[in-house]
C-alpha positions as a LaTeX table, in Angstrom:
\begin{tabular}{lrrr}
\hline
Residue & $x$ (\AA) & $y$ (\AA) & $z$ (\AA) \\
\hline
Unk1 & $-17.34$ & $-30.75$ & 54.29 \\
Unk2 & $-14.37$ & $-29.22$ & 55.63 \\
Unk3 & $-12.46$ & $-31.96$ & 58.20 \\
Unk4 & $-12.60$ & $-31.24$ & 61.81 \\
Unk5 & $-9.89$ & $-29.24$ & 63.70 \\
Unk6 & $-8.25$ & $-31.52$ & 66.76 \\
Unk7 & $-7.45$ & $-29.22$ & 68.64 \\
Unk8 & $-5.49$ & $-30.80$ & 72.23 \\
Unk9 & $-4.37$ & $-29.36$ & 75.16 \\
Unk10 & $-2.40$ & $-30.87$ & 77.82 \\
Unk11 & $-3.14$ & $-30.38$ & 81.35 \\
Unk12 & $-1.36$ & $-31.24$ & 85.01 \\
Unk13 & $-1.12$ & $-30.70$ & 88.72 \\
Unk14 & 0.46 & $-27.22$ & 88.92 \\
Unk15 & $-1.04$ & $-25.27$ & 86.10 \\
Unk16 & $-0.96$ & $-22.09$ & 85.73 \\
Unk17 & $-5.22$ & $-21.45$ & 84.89 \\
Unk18 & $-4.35$ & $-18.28$ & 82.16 \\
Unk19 & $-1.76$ & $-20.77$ & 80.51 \\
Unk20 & $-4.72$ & $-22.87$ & 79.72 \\
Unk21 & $-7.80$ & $-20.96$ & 79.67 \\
Unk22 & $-6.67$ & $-17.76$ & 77.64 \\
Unk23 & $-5.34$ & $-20.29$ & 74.46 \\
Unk24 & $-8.67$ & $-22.07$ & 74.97 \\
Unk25 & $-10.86$ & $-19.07$ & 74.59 \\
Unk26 & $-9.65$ & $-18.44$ & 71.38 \\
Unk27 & $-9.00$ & $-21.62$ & 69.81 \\
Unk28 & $-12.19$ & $-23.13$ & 70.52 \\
Unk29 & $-14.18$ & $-20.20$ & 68.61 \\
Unk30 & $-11.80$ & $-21.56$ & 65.22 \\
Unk31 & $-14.26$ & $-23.10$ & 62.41 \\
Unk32 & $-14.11$ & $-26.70$ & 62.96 \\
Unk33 & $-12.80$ & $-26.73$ & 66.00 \\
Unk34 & $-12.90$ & $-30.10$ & 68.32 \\
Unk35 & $-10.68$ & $-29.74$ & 71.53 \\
Unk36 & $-9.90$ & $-32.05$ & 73.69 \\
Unk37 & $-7.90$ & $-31.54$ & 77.29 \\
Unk38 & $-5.98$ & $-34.19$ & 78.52 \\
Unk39 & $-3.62$ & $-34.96$ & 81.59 \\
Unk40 & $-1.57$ & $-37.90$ & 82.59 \\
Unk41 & $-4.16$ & $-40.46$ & 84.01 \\
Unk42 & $-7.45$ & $-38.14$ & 82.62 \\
Unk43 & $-10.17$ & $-36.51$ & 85.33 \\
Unk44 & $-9.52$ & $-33.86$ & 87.53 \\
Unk45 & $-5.74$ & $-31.81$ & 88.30 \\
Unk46 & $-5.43$ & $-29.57$ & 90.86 \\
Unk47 & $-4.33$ & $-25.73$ & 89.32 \\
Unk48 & $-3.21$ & $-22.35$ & 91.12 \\
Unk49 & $-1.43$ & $-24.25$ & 94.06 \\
Unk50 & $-4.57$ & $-26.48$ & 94.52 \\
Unk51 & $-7.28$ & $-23.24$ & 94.58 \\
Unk52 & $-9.06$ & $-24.61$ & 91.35 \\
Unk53 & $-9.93$ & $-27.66$ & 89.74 \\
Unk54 & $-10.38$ & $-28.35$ & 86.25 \\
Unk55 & $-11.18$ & $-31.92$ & 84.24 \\
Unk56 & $-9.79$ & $-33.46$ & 81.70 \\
Unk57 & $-11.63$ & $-35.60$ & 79.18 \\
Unk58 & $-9.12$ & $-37.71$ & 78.39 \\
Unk59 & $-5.65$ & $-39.44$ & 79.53 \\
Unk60 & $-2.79$ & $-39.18$ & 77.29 \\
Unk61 & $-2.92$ & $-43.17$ & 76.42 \\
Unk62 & $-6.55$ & $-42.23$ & 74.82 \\
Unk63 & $-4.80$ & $-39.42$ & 72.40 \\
Unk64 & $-2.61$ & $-40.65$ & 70.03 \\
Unk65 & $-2.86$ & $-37.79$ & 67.55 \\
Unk66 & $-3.94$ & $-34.00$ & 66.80 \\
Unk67 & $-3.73$ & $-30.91$ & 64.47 \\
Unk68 & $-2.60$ & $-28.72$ & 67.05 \\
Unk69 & $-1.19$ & $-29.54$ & 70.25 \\
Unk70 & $-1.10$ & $-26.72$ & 73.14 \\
Unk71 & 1.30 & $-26.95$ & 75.97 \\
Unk72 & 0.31 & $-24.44$ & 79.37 \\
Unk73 & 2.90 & $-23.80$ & 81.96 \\
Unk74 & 3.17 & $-23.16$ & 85.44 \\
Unk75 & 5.05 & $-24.60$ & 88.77 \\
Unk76 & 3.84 & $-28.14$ & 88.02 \\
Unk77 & 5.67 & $-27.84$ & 84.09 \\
Unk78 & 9.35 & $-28.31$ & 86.38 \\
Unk79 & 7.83 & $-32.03$ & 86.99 \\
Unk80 & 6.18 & $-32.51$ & 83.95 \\
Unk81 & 9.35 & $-32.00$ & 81.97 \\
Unk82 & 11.04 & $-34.86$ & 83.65 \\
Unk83 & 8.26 & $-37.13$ & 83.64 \\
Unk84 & 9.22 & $-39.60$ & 80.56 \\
Unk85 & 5.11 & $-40.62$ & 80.33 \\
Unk86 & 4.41 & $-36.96$ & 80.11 \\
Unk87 & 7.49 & $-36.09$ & 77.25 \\
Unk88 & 7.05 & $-39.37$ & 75.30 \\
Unk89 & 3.81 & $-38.09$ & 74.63 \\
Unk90 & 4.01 & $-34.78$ & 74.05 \\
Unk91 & 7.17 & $-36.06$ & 71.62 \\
Unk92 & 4.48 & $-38.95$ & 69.54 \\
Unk93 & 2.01 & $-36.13$ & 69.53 \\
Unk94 & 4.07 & $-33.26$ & 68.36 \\
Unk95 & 5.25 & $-36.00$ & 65.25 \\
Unk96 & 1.81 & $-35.97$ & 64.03 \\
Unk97 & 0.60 & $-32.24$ & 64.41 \\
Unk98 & 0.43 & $-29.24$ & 62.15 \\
Unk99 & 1.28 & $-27.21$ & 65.05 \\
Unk100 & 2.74 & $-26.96$ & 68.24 \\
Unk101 & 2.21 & $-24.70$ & 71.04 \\
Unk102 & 3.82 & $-23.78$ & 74.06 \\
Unk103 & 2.86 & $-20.68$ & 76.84 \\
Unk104 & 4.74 & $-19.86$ & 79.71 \\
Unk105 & 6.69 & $-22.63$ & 81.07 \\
Unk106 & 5.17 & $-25.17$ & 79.00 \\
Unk107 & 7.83 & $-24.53$ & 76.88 \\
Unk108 & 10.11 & $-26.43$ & 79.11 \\
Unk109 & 8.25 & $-29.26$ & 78.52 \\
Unk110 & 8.59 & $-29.23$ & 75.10 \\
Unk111 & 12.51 & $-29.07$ & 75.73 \\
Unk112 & 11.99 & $-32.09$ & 77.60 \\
Unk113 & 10.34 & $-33.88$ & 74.67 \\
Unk114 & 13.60 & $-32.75$ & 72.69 \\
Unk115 & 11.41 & $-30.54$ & 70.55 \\
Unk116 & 13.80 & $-27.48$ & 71.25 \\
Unk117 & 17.58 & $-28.64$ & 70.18 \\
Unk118 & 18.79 & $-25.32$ & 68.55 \\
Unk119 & 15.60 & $-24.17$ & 68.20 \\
Unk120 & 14.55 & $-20.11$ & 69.19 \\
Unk121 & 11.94 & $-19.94$ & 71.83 \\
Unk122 & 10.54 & $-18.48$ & 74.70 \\
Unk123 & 9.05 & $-18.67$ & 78.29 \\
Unk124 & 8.65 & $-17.13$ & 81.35 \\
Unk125 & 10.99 & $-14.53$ & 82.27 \\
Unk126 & 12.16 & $-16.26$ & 85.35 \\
Unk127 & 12.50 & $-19.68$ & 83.67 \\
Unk128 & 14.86 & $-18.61$ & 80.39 \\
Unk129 & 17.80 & $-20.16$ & 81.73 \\
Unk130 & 16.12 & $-23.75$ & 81.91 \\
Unk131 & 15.60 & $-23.41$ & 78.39 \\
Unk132 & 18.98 & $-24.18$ & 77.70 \\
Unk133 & 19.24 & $-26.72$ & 80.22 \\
Unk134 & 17.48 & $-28.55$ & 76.74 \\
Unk135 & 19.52 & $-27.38$ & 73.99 \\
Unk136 & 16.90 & $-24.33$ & 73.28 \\
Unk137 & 18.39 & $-20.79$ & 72.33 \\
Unk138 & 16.12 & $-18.49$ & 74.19 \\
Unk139 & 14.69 & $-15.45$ & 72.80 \\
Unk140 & 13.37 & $-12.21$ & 74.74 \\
Unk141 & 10.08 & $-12.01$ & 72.72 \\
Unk142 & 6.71 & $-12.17$ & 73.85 \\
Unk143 & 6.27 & $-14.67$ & 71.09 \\
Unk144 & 8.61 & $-16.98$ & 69.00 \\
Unk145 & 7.32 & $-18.76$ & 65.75 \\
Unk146 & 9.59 & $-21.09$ & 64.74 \\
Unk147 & 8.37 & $-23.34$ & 61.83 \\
Unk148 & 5.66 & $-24.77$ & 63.14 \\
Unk149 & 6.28 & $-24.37$ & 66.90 \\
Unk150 & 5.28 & $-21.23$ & 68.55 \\
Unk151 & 6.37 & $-20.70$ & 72.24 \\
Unk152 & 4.57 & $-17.72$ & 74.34 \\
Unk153 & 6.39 & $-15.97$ & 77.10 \\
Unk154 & 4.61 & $-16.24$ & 80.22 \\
Unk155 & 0.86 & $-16.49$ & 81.45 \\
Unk156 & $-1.03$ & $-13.54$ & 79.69 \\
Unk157 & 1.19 & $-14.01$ & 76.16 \\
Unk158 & $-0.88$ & $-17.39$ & 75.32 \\
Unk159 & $-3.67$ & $-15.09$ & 73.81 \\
Unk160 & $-1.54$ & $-13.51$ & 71.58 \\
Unk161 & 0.00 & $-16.67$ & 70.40 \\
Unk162 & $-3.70$ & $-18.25$ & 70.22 \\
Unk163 & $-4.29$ & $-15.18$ & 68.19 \\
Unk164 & $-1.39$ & $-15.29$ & 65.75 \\
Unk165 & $-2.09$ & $-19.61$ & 65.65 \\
Unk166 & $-5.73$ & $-18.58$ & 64.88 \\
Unk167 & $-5.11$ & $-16.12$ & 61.87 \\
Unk168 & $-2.17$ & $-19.07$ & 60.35 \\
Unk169 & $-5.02$ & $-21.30$ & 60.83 \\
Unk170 & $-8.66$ & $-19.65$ & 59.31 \\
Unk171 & $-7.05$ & $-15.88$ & 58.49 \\
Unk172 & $-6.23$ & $-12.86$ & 59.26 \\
Unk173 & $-10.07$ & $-11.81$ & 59.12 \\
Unk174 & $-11.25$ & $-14.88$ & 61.87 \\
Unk175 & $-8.20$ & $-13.75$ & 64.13 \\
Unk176 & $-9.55$ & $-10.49$ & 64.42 \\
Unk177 & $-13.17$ & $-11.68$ & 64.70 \\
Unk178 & $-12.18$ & $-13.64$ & 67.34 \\
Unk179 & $-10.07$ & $-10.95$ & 68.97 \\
Unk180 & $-13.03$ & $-8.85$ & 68.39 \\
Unk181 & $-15.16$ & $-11.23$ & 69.78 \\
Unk182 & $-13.51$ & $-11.96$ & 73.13 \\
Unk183 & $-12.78$ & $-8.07$ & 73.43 \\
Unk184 & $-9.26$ & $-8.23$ & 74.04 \\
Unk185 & $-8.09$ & $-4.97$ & 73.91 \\
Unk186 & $-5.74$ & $-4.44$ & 76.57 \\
Unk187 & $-5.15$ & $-1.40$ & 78.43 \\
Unk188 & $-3.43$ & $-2.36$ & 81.77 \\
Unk189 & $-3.28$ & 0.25 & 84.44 \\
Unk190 & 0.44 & $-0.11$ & 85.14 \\
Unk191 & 3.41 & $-0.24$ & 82.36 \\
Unk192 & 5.12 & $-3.09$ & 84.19 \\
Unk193 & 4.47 & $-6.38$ & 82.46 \\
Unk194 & 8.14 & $-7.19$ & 82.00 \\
Unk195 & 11.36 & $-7.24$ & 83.36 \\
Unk196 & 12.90 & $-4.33$ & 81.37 \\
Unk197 & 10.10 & $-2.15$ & 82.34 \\
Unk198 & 9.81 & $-3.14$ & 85.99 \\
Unk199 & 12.66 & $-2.94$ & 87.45 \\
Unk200 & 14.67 & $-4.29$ & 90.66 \\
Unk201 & 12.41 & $-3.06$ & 93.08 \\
Unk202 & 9.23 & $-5.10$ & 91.25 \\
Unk203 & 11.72 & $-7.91$ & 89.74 \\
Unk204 & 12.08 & $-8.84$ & 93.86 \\
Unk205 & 8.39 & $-8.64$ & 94.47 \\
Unk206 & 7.20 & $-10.83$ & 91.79 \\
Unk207 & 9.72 & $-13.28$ & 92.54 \\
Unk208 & 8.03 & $-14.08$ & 95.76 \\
Unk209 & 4.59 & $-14.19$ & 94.47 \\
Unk210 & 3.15 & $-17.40$ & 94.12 \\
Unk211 & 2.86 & $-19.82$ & 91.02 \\
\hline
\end{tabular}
């Protein structure tokens, strides 16, 4: 019998729901599977500015240890990567995992840990300069494997990561399956989903949006 897959994913105040939710989707479906989500003190955390609510099942003291470990961005991750419970923990966690995963701004947590000295990655477009607030080199990619950390650039870019986790994981086949499954097969209506193709105009916009 094939071992289980721990599978954890760490959750705040100030998460950014697609962060979370679009990894999830696909690494739950992964043979084996077991996930776990987990904030600072466990229960509920307050996402999108405080418009949804989602639970944790655990607080980090109750995880000491997983395969993969998935960190989600969003406003709350420029807190979380100065809290020394949140880093210490993501740090002891990352030291016992296969992999580890940041999307969006999650990746400045992982800075924070000091998983990033000299390392490649990515985040958000309008966060790259923090990355090297914590010794990162950042990357203009939509994804950045690195060993066996794997940053995602911001919000939507956490299912392709999940996706290209997924086939290191089970194969190229269950990636697909999965892909397949979830019907990801995106064909957005406008050709603006990143700074080079936006422009000034949009660049100012988004800015002001919220989260």
């Amino acid at each position: 019998m094939n071992k289980p897959l721990s599978i954890v994913f760490l959750v705040f105040d100030g998460l950014t729901p697609l962060d979370f939710v679009g990894p999830f989707e696909v690494l739950y479906r992964l043979p084996g599977a077991v996930t776990r989500i987990v904030s600072l003190e466990g229960g509920a955390i307050a996402a999108a500015g405080g418009r949804l609510r989602l639970s944790a099942d655990a607080a980090i003291a109750e995880v000491e240890a997983a395969d993969i470990l998935v960190v989600p961005g969003g406003p709350g991750a420029r807190e979380m990567m100065n809290d020394p419970r949140i880093t210490a923990w993501v740090r002891a966690i990352a030291g016992t995992a296969r992999w580890v995963a940041s999307v969006c701004t999650g990746s400045l947590i992982l800075g924070g840990a000091g998983l990033l000295k000299g390392v490649d990655a990515t985040t958000h477009w309008a966060a790259k300069d923090l990355l090297a607030k914590w010794g990162a080199n950042p990357v203009n990619a939509r994804i950045v494997e690195r060993g066996r950390i794997l940053t995602a650039a911001g919000v939507s870019a956490g299912i392709d990561m999940a996706l290209l986790l997924a086939a290191r994981l089970a194969g190229d086949e269950v990636a697909k399956a999965i892909q397949l499954r979830i019907e990801y097969d995106p064909q957005p209506p406008f050709d603006c989903g990143s700074p080079e193709k936006a422009g000034r105009e949009i660049m100012l916009i988004a800015r002001d949006l919220t989260g």
